[in-house]
KEMIKOL-628077 format. One record per residue (C-alpha): residue number from 1; residue in one letter; x, y, z. Coordinates in Angstrom, 3 decimals. Example, Ala and Ser with C-alpha at 12.3 -4.5 7.8 and 13.67 -1.06 7.14 Angstrom:
! residues 2
[1, A, [12.300, -4.500, 7.800]]
[2, S, [13.670, -1.060, 7.140]]
END
This chain:
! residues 473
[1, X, [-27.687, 9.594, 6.840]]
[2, X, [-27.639, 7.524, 3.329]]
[3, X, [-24.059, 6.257, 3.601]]
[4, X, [-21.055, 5.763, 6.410]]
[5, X, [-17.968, 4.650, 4.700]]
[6, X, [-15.818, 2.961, 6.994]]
[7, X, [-11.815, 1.409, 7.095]]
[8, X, [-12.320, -2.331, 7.712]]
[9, X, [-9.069, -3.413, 10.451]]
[10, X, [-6.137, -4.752, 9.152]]
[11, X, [-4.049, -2.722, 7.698]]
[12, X, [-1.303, -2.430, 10.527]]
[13, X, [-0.696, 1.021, 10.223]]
[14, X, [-1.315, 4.235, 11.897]]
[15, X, [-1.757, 6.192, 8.731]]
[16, X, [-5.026, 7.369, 7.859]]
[17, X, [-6.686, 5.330, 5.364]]
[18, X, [-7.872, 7.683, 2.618]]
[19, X, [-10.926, 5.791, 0.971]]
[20, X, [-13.693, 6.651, 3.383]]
[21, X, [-12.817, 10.568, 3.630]]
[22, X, [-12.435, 10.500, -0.567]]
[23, X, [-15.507, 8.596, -0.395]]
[24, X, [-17.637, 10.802, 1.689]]
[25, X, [-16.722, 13.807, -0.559]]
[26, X, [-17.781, 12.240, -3.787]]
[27, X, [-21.122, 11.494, -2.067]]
[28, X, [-21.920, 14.867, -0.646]]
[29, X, [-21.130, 16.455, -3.875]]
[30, X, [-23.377, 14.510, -5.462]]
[31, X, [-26.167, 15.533, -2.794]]
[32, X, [-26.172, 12.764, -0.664]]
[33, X, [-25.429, 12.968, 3.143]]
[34, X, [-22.073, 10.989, 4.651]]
[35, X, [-19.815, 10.458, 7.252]]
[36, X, [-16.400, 8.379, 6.537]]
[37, X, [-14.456, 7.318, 9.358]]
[38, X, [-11.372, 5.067, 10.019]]
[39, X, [-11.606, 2.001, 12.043]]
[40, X, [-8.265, 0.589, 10.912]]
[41, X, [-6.179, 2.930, 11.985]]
[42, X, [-8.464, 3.118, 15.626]]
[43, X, [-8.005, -0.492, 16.015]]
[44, X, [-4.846, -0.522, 15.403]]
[45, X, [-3.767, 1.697, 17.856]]
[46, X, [-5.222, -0.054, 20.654]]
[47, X, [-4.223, -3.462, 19.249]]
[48, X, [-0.460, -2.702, 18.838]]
[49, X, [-0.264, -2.008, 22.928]]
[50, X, [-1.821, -5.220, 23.453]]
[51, X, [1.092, -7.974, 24.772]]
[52, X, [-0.586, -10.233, 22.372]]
[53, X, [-0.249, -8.327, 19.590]]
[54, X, [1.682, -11.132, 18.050]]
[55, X, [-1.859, -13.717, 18.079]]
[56, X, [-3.903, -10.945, 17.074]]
[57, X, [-2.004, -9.726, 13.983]]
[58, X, [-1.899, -13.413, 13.205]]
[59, X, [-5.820, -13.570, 13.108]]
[60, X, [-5.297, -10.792, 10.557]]
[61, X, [-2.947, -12.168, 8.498]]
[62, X, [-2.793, -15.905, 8.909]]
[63, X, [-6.898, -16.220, 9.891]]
[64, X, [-5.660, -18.006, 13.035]]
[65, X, [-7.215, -17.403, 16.246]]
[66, X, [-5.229, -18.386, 19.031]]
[67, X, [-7.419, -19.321, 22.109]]
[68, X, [-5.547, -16.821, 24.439]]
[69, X, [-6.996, -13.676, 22.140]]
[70, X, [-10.402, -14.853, 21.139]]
[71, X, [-12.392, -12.269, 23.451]]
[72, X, [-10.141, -9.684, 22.533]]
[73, X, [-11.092, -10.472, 18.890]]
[74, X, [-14.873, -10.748, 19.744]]
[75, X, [-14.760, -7.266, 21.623]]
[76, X, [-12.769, -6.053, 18.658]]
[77, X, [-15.514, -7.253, 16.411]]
[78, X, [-18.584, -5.897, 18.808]]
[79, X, [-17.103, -2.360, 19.291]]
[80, X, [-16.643, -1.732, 15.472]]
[81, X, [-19.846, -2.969, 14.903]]
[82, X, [-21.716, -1.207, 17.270]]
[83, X, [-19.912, 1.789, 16.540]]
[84, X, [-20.912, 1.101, 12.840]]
[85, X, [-24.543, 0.724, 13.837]]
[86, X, [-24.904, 3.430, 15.695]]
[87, X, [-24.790, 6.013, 12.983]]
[88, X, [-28.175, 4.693, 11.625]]
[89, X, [-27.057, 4.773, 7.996]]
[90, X, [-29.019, 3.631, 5.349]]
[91, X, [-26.161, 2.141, 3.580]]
[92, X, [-23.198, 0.680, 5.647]]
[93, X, [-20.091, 1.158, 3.230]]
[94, X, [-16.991, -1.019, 4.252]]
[95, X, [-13.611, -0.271, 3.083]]
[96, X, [-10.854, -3.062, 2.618]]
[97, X, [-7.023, -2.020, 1.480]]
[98, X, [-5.740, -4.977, 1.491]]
[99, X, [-6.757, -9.199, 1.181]]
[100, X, [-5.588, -8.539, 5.410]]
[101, X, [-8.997, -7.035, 6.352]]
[102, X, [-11.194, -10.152, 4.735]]
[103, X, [-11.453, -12.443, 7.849]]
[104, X, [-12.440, -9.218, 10.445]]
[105, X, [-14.984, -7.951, 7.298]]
[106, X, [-16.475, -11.594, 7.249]]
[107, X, [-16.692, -11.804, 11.008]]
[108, X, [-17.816, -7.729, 10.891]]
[109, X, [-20.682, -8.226, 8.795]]
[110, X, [-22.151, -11.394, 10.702]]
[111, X, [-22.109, -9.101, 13.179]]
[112, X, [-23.529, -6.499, 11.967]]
[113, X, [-26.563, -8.493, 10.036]]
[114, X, [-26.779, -10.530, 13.025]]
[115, X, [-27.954, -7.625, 15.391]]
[116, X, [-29.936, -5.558, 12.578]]
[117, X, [-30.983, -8.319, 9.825]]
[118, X, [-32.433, -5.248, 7.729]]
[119, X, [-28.602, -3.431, 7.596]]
[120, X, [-27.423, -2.815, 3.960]]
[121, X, [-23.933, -3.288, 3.420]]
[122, X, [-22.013, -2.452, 0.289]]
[123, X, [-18.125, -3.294, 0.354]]
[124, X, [-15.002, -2.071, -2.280]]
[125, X, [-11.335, -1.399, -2.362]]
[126, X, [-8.368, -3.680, -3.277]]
[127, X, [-9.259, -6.349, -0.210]]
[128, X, [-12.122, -7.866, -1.587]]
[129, X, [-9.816, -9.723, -4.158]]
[130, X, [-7.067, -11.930, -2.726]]
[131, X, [-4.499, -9.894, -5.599]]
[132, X, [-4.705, -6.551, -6.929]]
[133, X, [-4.246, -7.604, -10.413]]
[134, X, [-6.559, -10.689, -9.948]]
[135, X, [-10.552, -10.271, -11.844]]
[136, X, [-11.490, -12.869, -8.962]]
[137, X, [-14.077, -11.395, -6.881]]
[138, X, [-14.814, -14.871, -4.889]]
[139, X, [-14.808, -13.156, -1.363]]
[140, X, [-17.084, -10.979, -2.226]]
[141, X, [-19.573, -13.280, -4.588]]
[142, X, [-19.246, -16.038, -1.304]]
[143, X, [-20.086, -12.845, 1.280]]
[144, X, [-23.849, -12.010, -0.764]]
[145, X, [-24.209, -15.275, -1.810]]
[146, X, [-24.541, -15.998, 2.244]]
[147, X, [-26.189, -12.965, 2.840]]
[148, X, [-23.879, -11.365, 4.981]]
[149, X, [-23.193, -8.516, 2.256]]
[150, X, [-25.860, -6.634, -0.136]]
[151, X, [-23.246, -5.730, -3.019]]
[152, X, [-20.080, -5.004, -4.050]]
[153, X, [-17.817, -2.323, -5.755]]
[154, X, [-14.635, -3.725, -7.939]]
[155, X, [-12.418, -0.995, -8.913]]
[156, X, [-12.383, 2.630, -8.260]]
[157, X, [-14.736, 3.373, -6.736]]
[158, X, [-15.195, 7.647, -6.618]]
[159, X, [-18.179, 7.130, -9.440]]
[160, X, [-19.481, 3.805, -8.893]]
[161, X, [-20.765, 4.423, -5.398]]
[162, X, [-22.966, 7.640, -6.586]]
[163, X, [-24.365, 5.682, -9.144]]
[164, X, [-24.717, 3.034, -6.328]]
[165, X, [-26.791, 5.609, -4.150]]
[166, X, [-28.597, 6.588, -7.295]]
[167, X, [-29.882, 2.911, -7.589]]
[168, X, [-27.553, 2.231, -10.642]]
[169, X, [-26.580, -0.983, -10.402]]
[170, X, [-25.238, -1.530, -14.239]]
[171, X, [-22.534, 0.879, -13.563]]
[172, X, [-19.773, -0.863, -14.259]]
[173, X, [-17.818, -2.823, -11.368]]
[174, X, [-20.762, -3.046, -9.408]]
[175, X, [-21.246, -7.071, -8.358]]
[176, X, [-19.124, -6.877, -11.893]]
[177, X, [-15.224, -7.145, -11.942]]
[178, X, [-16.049, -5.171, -15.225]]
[179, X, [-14.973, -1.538, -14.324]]
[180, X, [-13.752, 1.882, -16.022]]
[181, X, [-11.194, 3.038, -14.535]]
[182, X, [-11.761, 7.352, -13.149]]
[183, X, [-10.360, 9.266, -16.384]]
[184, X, [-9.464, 12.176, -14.538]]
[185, X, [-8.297, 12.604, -10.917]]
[186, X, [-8.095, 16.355, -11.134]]
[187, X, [-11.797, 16.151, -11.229]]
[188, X, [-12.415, 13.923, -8.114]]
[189, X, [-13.582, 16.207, -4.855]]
[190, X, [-10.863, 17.013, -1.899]]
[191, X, [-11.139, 14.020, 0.376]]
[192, X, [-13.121, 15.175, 3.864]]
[193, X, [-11.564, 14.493, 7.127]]
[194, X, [-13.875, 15.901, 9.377]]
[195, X, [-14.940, 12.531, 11.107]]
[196, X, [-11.225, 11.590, 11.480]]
[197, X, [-9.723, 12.528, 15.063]]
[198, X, [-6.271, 13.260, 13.150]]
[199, X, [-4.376, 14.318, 16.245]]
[200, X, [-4.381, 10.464, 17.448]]
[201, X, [-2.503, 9.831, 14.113]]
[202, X, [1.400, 9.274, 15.111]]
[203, X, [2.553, 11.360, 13.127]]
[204, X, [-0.435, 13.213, 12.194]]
[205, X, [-0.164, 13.407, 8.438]]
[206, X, [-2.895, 14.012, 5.409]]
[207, X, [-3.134, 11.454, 2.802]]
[208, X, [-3.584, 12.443, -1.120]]
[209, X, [-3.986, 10.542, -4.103]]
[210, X, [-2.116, 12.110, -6.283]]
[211, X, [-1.436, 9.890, -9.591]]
[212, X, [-2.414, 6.389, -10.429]]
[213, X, [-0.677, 3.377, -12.027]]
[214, X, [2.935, 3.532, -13.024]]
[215, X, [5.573, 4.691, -15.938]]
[216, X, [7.339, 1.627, -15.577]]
[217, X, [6.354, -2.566, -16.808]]
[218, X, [7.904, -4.138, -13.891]]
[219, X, [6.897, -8.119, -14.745]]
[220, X, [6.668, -8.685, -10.859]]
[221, X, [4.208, -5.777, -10.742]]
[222, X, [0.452, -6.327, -10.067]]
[223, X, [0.056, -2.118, -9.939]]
[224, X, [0.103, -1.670, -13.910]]
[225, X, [-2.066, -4.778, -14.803]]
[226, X, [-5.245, -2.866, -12.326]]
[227, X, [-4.280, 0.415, -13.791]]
[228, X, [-2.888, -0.004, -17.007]]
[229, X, [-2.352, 3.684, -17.606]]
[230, X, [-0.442, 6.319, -16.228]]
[231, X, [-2.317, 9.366, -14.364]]
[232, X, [-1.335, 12.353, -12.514]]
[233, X, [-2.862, 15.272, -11.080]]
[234, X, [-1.664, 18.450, -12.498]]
[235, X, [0.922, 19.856, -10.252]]
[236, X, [-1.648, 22.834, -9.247]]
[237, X, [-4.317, 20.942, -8.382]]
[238, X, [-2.301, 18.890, -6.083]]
[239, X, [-0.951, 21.887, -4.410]]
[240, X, [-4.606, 23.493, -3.963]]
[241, X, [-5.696, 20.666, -2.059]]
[242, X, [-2.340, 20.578, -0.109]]
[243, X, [-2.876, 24.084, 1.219]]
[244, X, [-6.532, 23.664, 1.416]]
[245, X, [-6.457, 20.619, 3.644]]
[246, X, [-3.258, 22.450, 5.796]]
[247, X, [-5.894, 25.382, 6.026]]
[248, X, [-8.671, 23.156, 7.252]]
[249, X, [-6.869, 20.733, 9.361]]
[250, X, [-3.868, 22.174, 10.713]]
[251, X, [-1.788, 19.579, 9.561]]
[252, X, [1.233, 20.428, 7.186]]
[253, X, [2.545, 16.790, 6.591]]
[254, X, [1.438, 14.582, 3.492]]
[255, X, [1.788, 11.302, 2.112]]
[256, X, [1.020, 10.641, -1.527]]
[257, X, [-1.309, 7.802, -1.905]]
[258, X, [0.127, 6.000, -5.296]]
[259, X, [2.705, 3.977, -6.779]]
[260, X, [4.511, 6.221, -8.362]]
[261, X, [5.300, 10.917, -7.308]]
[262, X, [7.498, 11.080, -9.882]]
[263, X, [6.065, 10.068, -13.089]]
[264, X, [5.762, 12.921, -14.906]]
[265, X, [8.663, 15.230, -14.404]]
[266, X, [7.055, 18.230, -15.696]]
[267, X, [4.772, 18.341, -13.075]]
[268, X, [6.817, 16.750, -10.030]]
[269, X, [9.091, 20.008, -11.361]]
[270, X, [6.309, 21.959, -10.701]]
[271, X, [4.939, 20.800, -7.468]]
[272, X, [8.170, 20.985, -5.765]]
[273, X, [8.604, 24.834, -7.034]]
[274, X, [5.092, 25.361, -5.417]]
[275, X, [6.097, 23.338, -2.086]]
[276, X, [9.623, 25.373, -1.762]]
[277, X, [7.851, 28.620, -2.420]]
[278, X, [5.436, 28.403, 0.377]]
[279, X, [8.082, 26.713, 2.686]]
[280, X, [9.821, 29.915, 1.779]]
[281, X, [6.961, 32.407, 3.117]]
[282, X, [5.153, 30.371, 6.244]]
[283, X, [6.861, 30.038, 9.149]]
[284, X, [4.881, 26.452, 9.061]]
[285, X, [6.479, 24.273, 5.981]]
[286, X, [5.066, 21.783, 4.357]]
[287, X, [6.418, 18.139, 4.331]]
[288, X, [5.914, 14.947, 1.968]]
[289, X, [6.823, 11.239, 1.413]]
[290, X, [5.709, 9.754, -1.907]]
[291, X, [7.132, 6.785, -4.117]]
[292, X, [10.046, 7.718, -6.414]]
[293, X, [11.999, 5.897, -9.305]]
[294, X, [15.178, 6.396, -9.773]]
[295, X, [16.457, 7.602, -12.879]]
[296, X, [20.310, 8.701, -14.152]]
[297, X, [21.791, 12.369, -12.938]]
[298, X, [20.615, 13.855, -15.519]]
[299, X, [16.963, 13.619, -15.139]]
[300, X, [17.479, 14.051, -11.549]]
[301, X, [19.882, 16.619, -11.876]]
[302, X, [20.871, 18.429, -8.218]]
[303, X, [19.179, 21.084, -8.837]]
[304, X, [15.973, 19.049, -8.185]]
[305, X, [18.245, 17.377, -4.941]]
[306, X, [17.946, 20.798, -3.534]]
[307, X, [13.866, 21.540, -3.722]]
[308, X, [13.385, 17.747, -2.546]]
[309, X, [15.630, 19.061, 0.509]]
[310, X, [13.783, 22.868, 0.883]]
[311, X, [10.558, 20.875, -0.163]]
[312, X, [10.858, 18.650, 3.000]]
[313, X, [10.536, 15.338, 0.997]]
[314, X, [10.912, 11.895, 1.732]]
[315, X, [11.468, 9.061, -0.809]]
[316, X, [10.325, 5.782, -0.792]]
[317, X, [12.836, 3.973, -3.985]]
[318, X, [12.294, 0.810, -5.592]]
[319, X, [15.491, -0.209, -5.736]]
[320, X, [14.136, -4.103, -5.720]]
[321, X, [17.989, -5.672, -6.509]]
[322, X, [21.262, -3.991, -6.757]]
[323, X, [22.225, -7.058, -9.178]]
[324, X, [22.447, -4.935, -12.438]]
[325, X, [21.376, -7.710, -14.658]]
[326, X, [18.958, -9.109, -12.903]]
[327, X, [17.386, -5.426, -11.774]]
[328, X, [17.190, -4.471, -15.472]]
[329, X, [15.802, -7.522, -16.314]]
[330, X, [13.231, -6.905, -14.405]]
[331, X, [11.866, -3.820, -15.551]]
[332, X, [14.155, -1.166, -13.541]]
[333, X, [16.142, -0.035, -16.306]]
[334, X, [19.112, 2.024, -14.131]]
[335, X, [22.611, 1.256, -13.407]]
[336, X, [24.240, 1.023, -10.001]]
[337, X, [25.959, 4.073, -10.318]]
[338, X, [22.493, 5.706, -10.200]]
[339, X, [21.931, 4.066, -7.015]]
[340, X, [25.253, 5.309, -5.677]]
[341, X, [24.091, 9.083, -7.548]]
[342, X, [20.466, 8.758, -5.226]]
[343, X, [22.666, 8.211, -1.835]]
[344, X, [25.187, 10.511, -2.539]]
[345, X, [22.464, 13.460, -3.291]]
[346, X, [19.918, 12.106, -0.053]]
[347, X, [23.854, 11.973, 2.107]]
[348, X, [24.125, 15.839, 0.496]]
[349, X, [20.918, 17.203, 1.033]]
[350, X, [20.005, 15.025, 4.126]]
[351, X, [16.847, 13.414, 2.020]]
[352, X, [15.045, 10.773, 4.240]]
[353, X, [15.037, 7.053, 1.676]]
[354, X, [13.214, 3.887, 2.549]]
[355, X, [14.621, 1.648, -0.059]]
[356, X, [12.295, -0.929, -1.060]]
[357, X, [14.642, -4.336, -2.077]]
[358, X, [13.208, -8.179, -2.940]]
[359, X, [15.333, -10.854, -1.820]]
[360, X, [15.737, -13.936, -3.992]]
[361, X, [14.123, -13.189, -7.284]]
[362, X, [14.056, -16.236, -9.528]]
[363, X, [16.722, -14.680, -12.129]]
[364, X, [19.284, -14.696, -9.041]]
[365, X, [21.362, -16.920, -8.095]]
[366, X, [23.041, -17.588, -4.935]]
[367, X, [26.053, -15.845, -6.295]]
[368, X, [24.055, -12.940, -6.743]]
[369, X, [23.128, -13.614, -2.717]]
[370, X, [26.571, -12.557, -1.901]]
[371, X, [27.009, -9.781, -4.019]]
[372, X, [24.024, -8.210, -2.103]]
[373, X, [24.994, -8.830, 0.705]]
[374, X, [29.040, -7.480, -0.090]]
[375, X, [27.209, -4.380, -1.681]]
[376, X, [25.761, -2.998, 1.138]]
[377, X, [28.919, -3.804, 3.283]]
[378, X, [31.075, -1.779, 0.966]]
[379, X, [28.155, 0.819, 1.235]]
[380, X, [28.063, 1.012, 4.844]]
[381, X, [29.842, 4.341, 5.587]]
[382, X, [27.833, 5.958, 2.863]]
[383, X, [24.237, 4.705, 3.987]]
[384, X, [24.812, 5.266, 7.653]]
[385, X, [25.197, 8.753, 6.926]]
[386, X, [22.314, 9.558, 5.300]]
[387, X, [19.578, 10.519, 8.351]]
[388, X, [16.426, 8.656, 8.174]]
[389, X, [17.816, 5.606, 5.854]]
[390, X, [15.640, 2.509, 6.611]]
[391, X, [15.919, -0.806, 4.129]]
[392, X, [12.587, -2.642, 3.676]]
[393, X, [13.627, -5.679, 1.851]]
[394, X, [10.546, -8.670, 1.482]]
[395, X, [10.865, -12.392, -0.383]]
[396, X, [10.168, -12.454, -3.606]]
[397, X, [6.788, -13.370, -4.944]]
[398, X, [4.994, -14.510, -8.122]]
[399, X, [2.008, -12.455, -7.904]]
[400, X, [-1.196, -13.365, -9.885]]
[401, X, [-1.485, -12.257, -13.039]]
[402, X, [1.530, -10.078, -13.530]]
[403, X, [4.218, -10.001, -16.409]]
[404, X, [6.286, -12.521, -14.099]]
[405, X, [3.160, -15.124, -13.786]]
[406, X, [3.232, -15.440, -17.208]]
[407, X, [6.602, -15.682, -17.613]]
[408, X, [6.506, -19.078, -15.084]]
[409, X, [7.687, -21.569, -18.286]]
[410, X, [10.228, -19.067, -19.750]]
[411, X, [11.926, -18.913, -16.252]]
[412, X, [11.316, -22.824, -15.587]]
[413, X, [9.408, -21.463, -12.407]]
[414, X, [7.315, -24.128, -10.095]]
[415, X, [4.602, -22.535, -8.038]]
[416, X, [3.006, -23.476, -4.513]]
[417, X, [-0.275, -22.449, -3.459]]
[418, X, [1.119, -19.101, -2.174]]
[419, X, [3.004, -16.255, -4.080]]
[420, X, [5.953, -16.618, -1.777]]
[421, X, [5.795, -20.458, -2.555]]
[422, X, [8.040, -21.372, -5.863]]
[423, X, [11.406, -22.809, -7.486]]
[424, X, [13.735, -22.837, -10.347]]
[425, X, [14.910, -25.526, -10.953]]
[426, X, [17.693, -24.116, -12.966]]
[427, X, [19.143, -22.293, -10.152]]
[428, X, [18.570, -24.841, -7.589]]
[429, X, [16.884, -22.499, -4.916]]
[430, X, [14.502, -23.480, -2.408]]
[431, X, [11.912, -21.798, -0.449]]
[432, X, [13.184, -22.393, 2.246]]
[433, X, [16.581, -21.372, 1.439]]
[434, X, [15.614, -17.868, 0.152]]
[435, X, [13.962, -17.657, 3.764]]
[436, X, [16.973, -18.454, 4.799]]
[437, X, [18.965, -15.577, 2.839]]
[438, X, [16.350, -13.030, 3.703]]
[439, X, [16.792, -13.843, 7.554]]
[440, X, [20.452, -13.749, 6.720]]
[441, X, [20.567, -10.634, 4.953]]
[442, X, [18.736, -8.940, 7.745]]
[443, X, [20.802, -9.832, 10.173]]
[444, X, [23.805, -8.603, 8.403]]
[445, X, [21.881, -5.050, 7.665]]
[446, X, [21.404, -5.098, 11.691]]
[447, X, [24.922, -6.346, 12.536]]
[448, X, [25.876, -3.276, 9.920]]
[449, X, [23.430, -0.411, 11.839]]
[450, X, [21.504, -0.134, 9.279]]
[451, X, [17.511, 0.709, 9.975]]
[452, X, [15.648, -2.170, 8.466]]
[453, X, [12.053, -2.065, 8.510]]
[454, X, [10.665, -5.678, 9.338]]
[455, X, [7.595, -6.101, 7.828]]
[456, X, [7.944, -9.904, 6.645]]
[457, X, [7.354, -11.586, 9.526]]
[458, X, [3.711, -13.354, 8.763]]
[459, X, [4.501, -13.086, 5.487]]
[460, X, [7.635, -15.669, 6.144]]
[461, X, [5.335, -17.905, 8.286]]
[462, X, [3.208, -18.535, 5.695]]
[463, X, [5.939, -19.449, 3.443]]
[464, X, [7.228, -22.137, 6.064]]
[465, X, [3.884, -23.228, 6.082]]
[466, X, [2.897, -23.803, 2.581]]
[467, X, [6.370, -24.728, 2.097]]
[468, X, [6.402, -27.927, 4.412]]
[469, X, [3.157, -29.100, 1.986]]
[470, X, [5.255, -28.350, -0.996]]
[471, X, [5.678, -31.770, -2.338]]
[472, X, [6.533, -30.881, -5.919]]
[473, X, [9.869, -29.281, -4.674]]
END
């Protein structure tokens, strides 16, 4: 085989990670033989029944390794590597999502080189930069400067890794973090899942990238400064894959890979007209969840409430702050009776939200803490009776790089060593004390019944901890 692309663990989640099956297609198109498979997802699974899945998600996350898990992390380690090995590739390609999967990839490829010295090893995605929006590719240059990596891929990576197996090694973002970003998706090959077991997948669901970047110049957004354009498969092409991989794989659920479904209206319009008209002939509908902005009622008129609901679509909103000022401010230029328009119409049509919110954002003040909080207690009735409502709310961050970095003097903002670590000055507000709020505010969501998804947990330690060395506060 010349390649195995491969889902380094770390990514706590049970949906598949797309890279390796998109991957794998771009290779074999381009002649070249390939399996992708999906370790994180694997390893999850069996580390989320362990009773210390607390330590071990902390060796993710926080790079600690607590004495009571360190053979479960060194058989961790020796099954994906031997499972790695044991496809005899040529080239070993490791995928990372996230900055989460950089300790097990370091750890991984010792491995790895340590029982076959000769193994080449090529690694890309998003992880192998602590940021998204960040040029730094220090993980990386430190992993081949050791030896424990051959090269690296920075930025997409659909066209860089055929050069790669065509010996191309100018192509741009290879051992570079000077890339081209693809020009058009509709071109890229149907990702292959044939290596993926997708029935251990809870829910078993198909994942498809389906646009790139975003409409919007949120200043706390890293998403626009790595893809500083807009792009979206026409609404045909999306669909053609959709039934193809429903044909292939049995599977009739999707999630759209991206930042952003509803970008271009003309063909979101489209796609859901497609969607409703085959829900409308199989006996076996189709189902979706994809990223959504909101916009005012007449953009997102009812009409479009209704194929979302025959569609079978779920919508993930970035609401970020129901403080008006500060929200626009911010880049999300709707009003609060929009909000109240999106929940009325997901109440009506019994659309499933996850509404994405971030607590403490260094406009707001702790004024603007209690209006939150009295917004969703006036809002209680209303959001408990939409089915399938969950609130994801995370601190805020100052993310390298973004519109809101470089707005740090204009704000009066003073940084820590960690994006979760900062101050105004002006509005008096700790660290610690937006911990505070967010710990608050969830407990008032929970005291109100309404779903919260907690996914700050590590996220929050390491704020106490860089916090604590914070002097400058």
């Amino acid at each position: 085989m010349d390649i195995l692309f491969c889902s380094v663990p770390g990514t706590m989640s049970y949906t598949p990670v797309l890279a390796p099956a998109l991957l794998k297609a771009c290779a074999i198109r381009a002649g070249f033989s390939s399996t992708g498979i999906d370790l994180n997802a694997e390893i999850y699974a069996r580390i989320a029944r362990d009773p210390n899945y607390k330590s071990i998600e902390k060796f993710f996350k926080l790079q600690e390794i607590d004495p009571v898990i360190k053979d479960t992390i060194g058989d961790l380690i020796e099954y994906c590597g031997n499972k790695i090995l044991s496809y005899n590739a040529k080239i070993i390609g490791l995928s990372l999502l996230t900055q989460d999967s950089q300790f097990f990839c370091l750890w991984l490829c010792h491995y790895i080189k340590t029982v076959n010295p000769d193994a080449k090893i090529l690694i890309g995605g998003s992880g192998i930069k602590a940021y998204i929006a960040e040029s730094d590719v220090s993980f990386a240059e430190i992993l081949k400067t050791h030896g424990l990596i051959n090269d690296y891929i920075y930025g997409d990576g659909e066209y860089a890794v055929v050069a790669y197996l065509k010996n191309n090694l100018s192509f741009p973002g290879i051992n570079s973090n000077q890339w081209e970003p693809i020009k058009e998706l509709n071109e890229l090959p149907y990702a292959d899942f044939d290596d993926y077991d997708l029935s251990k997948y809870d829910p078993p669901v198909i994942p498809i990238c389906d646009s790139r970047g975003c409409v919007r110049t949120c200043e706390f957004c890293d998403i626009i400064e790595h893809w500083k354009k807009y792009q979206y498969r026409t609404a045909d092409n999306i669909f053609a894959e959709m039934v193809y991989q429903l044909e292939k794989y049995n599977i009739t659920r999707f999630t759209f890979y991206n930042s952003l479904t509803n970008g271009n209206m003309k063909e979101f319009g489209k796609l859901l007209d497609l969607i409703c008209d085959y829900n409308d002939t199989h006996e076996r509908t189709m189902s979706w969840i994809g990223y959504f902005i909101v916009r005012n009622s007449r953009q997102h008129p009812e009409a479009m409430w209704e194929k979302i609901k025959k569609s079978n679509g779920g919508l993930i909103l970035g609401i970020e702050s129901v403080v008006e000022p500060v929200r626009i401010q911010l880049g999300k230029n709707f009003k609060n009776e929009d909000i109240d328009y999106h929940l009325d119409m997901a109440k009506q049509y019994e659309v499933p939200l996850l509404l994405l919110l971030i607590i403490g954002y260094p406009t707001e003040t702790k004024r603007d803490f209690e209006y939150t909080k009295q917004w969703f207690i006036d809002r209680q009735e209303k959001i408990n009776s939409i089915p399938n409502l969950t609130v994801m709310a995370t601190i805020a961050a100052i993310l390298p790089n973004t519109g809101l970095d470089r707005k740090q003097k204009e704000y009066g903002i003073v940084k820590g060593e960690v994006p979760t670590v900062w101050m105004t000055p002006v509005n008096a507000i700790s660290t610690k004390e937006r911990i505070e709020y967010l710990n608050e505010f969830l407990a008032l969501l929970t005291e109100l019944k309404i779903p919260v998804s907690h996914g700050n947990e590590n996220t929050l330690e390491v704020a106490e901890q860089e916090y604590s060395n914070f002097t400058r506060l």
